[in-house]
C-alpha positions as CSV (number, residue, x, y, z in Angstrom):
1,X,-97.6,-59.3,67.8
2,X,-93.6,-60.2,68.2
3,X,-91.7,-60.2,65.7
4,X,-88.2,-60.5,65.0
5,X,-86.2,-57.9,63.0
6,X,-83.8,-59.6,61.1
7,X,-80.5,-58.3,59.1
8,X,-81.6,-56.5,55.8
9,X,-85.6,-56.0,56.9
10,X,-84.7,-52.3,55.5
11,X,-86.2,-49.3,57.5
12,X,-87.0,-49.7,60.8
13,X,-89.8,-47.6,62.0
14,X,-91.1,-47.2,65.1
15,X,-94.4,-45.2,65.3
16,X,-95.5,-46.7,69.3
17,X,-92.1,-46.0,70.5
18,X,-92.2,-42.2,69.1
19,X,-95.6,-41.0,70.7
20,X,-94.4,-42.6,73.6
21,X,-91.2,-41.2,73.7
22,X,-92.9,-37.8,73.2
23,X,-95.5,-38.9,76.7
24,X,-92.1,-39.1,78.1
25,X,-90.5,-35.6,77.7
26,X,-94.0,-34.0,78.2
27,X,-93.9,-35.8,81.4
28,X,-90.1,-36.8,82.5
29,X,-87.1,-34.3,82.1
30,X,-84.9,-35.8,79.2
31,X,-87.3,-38.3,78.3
32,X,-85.6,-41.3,81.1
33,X,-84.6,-41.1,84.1
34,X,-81.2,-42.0,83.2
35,X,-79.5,-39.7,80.7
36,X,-77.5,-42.8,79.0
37,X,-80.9,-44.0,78.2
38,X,-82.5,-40.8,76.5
39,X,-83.5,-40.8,73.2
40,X,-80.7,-38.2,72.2
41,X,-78.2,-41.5,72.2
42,X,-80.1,-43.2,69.6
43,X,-80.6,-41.8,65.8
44,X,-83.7,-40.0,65.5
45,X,-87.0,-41.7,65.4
46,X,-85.1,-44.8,65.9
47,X,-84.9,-45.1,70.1
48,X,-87.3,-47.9,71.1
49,X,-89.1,-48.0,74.1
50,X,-89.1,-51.4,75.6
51,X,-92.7,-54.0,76.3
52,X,-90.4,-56.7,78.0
53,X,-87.4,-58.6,78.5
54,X,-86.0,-62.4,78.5
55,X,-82.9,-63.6,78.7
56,X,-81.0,-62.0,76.1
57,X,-83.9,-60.2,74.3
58,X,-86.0,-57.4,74.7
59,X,-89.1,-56.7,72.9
60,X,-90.2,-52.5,71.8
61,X,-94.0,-51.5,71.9
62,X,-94.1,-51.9,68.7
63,X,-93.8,-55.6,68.4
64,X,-89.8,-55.4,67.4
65,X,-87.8,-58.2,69.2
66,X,-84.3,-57.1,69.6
67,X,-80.7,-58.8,70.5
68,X,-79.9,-56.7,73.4
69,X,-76.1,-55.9,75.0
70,X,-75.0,-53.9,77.5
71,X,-78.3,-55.0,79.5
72,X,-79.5,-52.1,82.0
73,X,-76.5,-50.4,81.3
74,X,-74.2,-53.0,81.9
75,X,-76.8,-54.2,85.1
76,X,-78.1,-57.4,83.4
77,X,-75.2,-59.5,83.5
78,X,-78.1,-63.1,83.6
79,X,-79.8,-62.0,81.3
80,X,-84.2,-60.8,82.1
81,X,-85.8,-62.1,84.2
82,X,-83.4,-65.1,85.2
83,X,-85.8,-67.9,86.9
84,X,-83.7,-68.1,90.2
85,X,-83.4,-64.3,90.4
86,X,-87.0,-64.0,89.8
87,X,-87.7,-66.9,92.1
88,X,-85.6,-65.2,95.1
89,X,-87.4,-62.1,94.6
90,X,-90.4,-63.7,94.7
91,X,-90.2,-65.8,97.5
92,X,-89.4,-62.5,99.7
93,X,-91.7,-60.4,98.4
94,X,-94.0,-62.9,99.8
95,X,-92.8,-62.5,103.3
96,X,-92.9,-58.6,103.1
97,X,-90.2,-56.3,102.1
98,X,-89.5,-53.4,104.7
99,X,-89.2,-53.3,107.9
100,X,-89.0,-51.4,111.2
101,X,-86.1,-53.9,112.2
102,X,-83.3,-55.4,110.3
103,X,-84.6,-58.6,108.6
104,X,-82.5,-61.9,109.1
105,X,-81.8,-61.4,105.1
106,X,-79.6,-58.4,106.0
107,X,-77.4,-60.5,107.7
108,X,-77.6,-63.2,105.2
109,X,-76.6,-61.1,102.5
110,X,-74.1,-59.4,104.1
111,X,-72.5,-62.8,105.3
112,X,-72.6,-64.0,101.4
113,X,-71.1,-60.7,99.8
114,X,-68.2,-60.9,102.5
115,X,-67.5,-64.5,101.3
116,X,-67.7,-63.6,97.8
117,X,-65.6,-60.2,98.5
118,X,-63.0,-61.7,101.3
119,X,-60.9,-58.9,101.0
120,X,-63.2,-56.4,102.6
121,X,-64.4,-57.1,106.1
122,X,-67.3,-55.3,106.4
123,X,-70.2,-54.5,104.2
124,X,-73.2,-52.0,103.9
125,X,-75.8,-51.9,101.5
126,X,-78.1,-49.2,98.8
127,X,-80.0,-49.0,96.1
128,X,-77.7,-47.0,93.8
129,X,-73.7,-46.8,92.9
130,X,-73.9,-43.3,93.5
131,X,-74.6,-43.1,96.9
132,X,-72.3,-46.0,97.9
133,X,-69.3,-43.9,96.2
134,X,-70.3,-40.7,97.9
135,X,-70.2,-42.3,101.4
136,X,-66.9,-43.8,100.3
137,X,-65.7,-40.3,99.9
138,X,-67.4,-38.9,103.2
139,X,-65.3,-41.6,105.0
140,X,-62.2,-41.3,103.5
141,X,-62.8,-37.3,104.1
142,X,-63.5,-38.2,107.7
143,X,-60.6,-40.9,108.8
144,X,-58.2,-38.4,106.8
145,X,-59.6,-34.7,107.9
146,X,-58.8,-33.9,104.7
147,X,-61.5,-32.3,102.5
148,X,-59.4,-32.6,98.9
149,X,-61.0,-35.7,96.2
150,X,-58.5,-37.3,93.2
151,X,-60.6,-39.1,91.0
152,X,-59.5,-41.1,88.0
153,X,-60.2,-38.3,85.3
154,X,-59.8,-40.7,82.6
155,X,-63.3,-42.8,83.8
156,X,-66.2,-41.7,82.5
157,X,-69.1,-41.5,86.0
158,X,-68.9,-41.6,89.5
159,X,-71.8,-40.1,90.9
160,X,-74.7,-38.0,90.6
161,X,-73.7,-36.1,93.6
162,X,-71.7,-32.4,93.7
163,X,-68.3,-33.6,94.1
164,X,-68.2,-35.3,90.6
165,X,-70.7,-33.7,88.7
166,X,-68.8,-30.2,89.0
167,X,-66.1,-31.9,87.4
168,X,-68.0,-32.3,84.0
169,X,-69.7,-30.1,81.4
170,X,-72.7,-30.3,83.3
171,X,-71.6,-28.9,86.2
172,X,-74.2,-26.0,86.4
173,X,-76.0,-26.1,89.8
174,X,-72.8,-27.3,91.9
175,X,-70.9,-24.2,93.5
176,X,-67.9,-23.4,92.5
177,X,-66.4,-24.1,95.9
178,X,-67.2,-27.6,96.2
179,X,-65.6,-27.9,92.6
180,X,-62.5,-26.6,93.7
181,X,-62.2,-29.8,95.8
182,X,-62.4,-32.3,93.3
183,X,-58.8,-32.7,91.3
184,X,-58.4,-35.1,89.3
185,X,-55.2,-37.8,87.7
186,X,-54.6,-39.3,84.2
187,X,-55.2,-43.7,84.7
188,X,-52.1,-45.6,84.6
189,X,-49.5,-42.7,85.3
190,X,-48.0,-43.2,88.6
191,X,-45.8,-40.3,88.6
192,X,-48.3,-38.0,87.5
193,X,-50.5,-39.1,90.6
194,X,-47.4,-38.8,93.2
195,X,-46.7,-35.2,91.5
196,X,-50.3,-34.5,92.3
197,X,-50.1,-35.9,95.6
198,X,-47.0,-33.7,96.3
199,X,-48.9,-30.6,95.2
200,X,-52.0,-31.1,97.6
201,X,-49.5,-32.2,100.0
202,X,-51.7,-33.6,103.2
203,X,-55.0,-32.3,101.7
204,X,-56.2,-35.3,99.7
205,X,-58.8,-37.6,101.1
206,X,-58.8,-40.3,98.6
207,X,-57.8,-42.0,95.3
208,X,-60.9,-43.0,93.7
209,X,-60.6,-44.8,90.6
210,X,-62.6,-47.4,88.4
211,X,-59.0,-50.3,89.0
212,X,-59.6,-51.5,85.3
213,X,-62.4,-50.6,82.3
214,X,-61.2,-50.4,78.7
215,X,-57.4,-51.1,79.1
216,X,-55.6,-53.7,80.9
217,X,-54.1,-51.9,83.8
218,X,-49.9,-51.5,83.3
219,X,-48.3,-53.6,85.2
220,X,-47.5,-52.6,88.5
221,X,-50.1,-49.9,88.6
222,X,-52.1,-51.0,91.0
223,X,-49.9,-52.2,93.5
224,X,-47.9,-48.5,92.6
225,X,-51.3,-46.7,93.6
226,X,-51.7,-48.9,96.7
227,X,-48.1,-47.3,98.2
228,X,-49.0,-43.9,96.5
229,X,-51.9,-43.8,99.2
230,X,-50.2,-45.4,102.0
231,X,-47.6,-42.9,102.0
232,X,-49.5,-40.3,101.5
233,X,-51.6,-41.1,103.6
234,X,-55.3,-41.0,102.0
235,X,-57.8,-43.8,101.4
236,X,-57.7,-45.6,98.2
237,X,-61.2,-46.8,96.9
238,X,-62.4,-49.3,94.0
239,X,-65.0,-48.4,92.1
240,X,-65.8,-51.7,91.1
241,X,-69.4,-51.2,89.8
242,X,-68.7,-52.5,86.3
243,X,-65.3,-54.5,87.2
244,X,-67.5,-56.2,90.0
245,X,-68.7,-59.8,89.1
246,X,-67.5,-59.2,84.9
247,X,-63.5,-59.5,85.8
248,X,-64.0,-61.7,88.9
249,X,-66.7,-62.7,91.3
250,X,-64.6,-60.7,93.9
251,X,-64.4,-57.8,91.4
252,X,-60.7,-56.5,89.5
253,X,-59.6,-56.7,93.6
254,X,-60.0,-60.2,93.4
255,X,-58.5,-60.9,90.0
256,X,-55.7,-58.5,90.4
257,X,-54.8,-58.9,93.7
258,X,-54.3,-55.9,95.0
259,X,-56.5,-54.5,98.3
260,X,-58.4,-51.4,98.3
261,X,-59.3,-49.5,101.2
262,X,-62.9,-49.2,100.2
263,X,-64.7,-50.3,97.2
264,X,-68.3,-50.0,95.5
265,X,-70.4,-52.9,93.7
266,X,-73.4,-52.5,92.0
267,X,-74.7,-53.2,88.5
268,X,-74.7,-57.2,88.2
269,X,-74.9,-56.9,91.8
270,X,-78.9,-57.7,91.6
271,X,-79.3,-58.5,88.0
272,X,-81.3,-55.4,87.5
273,X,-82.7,-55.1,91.1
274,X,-81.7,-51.7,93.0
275,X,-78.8,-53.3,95.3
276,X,-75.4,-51.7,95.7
277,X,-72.7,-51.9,98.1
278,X,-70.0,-50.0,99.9
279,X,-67.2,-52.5,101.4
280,X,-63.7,-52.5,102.7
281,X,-61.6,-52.5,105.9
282,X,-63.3,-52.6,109.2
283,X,-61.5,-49.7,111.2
284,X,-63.0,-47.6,108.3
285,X,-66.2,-49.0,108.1
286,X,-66.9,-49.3,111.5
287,X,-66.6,-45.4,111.6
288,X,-69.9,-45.7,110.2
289,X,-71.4,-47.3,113.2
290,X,-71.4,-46.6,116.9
291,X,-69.0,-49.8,118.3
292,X,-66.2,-47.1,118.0
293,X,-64.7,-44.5,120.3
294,X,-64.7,-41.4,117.6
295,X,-67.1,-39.3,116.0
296,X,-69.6,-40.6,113.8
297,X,-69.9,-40.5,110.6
298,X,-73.4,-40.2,108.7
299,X,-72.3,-43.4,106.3
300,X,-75.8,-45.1,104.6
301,X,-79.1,-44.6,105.8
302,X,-81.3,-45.3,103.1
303,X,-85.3,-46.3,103.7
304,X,-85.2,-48.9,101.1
305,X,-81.5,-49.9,101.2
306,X,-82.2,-53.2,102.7
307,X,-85.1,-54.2,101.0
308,X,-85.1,-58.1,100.9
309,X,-86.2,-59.3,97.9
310,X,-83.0,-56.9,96.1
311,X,-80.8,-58.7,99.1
312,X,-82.3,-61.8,97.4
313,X,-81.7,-61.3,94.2
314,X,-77.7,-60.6,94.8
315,X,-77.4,-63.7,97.2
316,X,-79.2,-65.1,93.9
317,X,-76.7,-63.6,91.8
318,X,-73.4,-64.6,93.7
319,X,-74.5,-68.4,93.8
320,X,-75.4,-68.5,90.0
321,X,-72.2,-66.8,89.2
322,X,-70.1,-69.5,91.4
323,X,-72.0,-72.1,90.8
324,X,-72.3,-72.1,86.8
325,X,-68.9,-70.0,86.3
326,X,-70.4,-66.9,84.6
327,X,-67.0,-64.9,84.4
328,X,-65.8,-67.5,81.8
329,X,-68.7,-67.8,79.9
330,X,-69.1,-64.1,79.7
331,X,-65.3,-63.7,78.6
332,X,-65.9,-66.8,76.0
333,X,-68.6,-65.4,74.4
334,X,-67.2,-61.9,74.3
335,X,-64.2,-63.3,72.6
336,X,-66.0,-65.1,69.8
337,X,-68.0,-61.5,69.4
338,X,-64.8,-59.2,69.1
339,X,-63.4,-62.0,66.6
340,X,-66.1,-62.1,64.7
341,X,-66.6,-57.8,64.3
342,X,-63.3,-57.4,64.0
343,X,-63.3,-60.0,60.9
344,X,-66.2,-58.4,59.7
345,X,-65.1,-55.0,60.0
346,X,-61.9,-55.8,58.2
347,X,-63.7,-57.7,55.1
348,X,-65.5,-54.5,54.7
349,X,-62.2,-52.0,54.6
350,X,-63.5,-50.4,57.9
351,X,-61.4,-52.0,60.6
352,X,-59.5,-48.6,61.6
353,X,-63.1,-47.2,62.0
354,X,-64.9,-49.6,63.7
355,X,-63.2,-50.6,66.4
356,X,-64.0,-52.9,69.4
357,X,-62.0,-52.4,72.9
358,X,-62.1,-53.8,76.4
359,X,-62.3,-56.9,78.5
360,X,-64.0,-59.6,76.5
361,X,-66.8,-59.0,79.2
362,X,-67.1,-55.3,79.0
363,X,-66.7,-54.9,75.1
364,X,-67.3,-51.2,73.7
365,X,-66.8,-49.9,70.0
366,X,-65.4,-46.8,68.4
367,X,-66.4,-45.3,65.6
368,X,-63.7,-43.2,63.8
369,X,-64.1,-41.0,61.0
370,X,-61.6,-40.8,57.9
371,X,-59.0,-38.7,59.9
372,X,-59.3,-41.4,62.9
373,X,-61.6,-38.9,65.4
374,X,-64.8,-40.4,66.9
375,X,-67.3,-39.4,65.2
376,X,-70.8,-39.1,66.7
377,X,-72.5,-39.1,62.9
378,X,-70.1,-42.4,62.2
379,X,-72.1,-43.6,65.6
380,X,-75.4,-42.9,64.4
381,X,-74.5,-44.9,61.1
382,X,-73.7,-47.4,62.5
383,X,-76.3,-47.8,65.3
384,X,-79.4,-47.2,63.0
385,X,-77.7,-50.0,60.6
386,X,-77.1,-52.5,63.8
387,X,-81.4,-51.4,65.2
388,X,-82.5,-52.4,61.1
389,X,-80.8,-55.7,61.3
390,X,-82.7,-56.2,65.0
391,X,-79.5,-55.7,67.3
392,X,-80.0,-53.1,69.9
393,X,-76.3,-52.1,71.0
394,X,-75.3,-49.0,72.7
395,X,-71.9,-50.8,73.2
396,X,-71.2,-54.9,72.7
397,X,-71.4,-55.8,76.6
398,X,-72.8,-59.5,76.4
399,X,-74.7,-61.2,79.2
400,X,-74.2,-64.7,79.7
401,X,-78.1,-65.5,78.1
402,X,-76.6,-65.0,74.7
403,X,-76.2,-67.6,72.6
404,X,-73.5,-68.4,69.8
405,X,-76.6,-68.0,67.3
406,X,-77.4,-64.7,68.7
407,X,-73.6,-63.4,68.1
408,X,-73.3,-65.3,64.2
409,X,-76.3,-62.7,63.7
410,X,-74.8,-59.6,65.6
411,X,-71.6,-60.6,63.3
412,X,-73.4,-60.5,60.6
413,X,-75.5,-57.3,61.0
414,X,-72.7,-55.7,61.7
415,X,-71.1,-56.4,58.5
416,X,-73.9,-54.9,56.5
417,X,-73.2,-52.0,58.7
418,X,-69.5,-51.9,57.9
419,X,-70.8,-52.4,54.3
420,X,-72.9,-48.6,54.5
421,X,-70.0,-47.5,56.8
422,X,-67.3,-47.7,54.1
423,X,-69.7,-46.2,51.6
424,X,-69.8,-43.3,53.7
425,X,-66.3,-43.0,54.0
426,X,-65.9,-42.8,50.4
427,X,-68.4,-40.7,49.7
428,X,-66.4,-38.4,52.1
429,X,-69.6,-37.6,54.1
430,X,-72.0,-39.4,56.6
431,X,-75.1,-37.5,56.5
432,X,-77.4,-39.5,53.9
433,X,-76.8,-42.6,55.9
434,X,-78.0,-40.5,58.6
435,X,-81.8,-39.7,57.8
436,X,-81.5,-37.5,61.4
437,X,-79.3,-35.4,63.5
438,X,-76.9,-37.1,65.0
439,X,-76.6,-39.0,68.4
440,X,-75.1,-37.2,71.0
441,X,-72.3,-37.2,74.2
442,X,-74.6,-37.3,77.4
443,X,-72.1,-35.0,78.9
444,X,-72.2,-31.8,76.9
445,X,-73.3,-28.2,78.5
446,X,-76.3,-27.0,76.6
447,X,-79.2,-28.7,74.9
């Protein structure tokens, strides 16, 4: 039976969720098939496994019914199963899914994105942000002939693939040679990126950057960036698979103004359906193809990468997002959430520790400990205290199915988690609020 966990129900327990979650490991390595959604980033005991979904709330196996944000890591920007998403998937999977020929969707979809994205001229399609940003990278290596990669070292995930993944602590498994290719430069420092350029003089492929996340980007920057590569002479790509749809319909290119070479969607992209994109300029794209005079280059070819009903559901997205003017409504309620925890953190003495940042549409929180460090045990506080009072938050990234009701009762969950977070801090220790070990970074080299 559903029912709803409400602020100050007191212990939450899970016994379903557990066992299943124990199925899982036994049978999936790290419990998920995406390490942000392992058990490890939830206190212990306390990581629900999900029944169902609708609109703005998901329901565990055991009968909890949670307010949910960042949705399918950030994927869910509708809110579940959003009728005229699930309608448009519906009405293809009807008419069959894959075929041996390109289906007249393809060229539907791609006509839509285009309009949506008009500053990149041609478009090709995936399931997965990964593999668009590694064929990004491919190309830029290719129209270059250079083999070097700068990625924004400040951004937090690229790509499953070699040429990021060396770059973090788990890079075990990715020679040490294709490593050596990857270099990386701080966001929002100019002259640190031309001095890098200068260094790897006429060996770097590409800039590859996320063009805005938790901070604004500095005036100038972008446009600066946008030289940096033109007289240099490498590619400059947009990884816009958060910025995509959240600061703009046309992505932080569109509200920014300022033109990648190449650029990645994904995420709200198919509201949860498998759909990415690669975009950009056509002499680059059209590399990809064979209505050129050069070599090749092996771009996307993916079985599954046009399946219609995920073309569907993003031509479904795009109109619902023009049409009813999601950006704003996603920014407006993202506003009256960071108001209100930032009032609440402040009535309870903890607003230097819990802190919200970002875009009103892509809110995240810190959690500092008394000496102003995150603090992973400050994390698990806080999270357990947020599950208890039925908010399930691995960050405060709203979809646009949330109502004002549904953030007057994040606001005030929170509070009674700023409440036990400043009794912590006085006692001078975390660890009885903890009843656990402690959540945990999903980048980190061992165990």
């Amino acid at each position: 039976m559903d029912t709803d966990n409400t602020a100050g129900a007191g212990e939450l327990r899970l016994p379903k969720s557990r066992a299943l979650n124990e199925r899982l490991h036994a049978l999936v390595p790290g419990g998920a098939h995406t390490y942000a959604k392992g058990d490890d980033q939830y206190p212990e005991h306390l990581a629900p496994v999900i029944s169902h979904g609708r609109g703005a709330h998901v329901w565990d196996v055991d009968g909890n019914r949670y307010i949910e944000y960042g949705s399918g890591l950030r994927s869910v920007s509708l809110g579940h199963a959003h009728p005229r998403v699930v309608e448009a998937v519906r009405r293809e999977l009807d008419r069959g899914s894959n075929f041996v020929r390109p289906s007249v969707v393809e060229v539907e979809a791609a006509e839509r994105f285009l309009a949506t994205v008009p500053t990149a001229e041609m478009v090709k399609f995936a399931k997965n942000g990964s593999d668009a940003t590694t064929a990004a990278v491919r190309l830029a290596r290719a129209a270059t002939g250079r083999a070097r990669v700068a990625l924004c070292g400040d951004h937090p995930f690229f790509s499953v693939d070699d040429w990021f993944i060396g770059t973090t602590p788990m890079s075990a498994g990715v020679p040490a040679a294709t490593d050596e290719l990857t270099v990386t430069f701080p966001y929002g420092d100019l002259a640190a990126t031309e001095e890098l350029l200068t260094r790897y003089r006429d060996e770097v492929a590409c800039l590859i950057l996320e063009p805005a996340t938790h901070t604004e980007p500095p005036p100038g920057y972008l446009a600066g960036l946008r030289e940096l590569a033109d007289r240099h002479g490498c590619v400059l790509i947009f990884d816009e698979m958060i910025t995509g749809f959240r600061w703009s319909e046309a992505g932080a290119q569109g509200l920014y103004g300022v033109v990648p070479d190449l650029s990645t969607f994904g995420k709200a992209l198919g509201n949860g359906c498998a759909v990415s994109a690669l975009a950009g300029r056509r002499e680059l794209m059209e590399r990809g193809g064979f209505r050129h005079s050069g070599e090749r280059v092996f771009l996307l070819s993916t079985t599954h990468g046009a399946e219609t009903h995920s073309l569907a559901a993003a031509m479904a997205v795009q109109a619902v997002y023009v049409e009813e003017g999601v950006t704003a409504h996603l920014h407006a309620l993202g506003d009256r959430l960071a108001a209100g925890v930032r009032e609440a953190a402040a009535g309870m003495g903890v607003a230097d520790h819990v802190v919200v940042r970002g875009r009103a549409s892509n809110l995240v929180f810190a959690t500092l400990d008394a000496e102003g460090h995150p603090s992973q045990e400050y994390r698990t506080l806080f999270l357990r205290r947020l599950l208890e009072g039925g908010v399930l938050a691995p960050s405060f990234v709203v979809s646009s199915a949330l109502t004002e009701a549904d953030i007057d009762h994040t606001v005030e969950t929170v509070a009674q988690a700023c409440a036990a977070y400043r009794k912590a801090l006085d006692a001078g220790d975390p660890t009885p609020w903890l009843t656990g070990r402690p959540v945990r970074p999903v980048f980190r080299r061992v165990g």
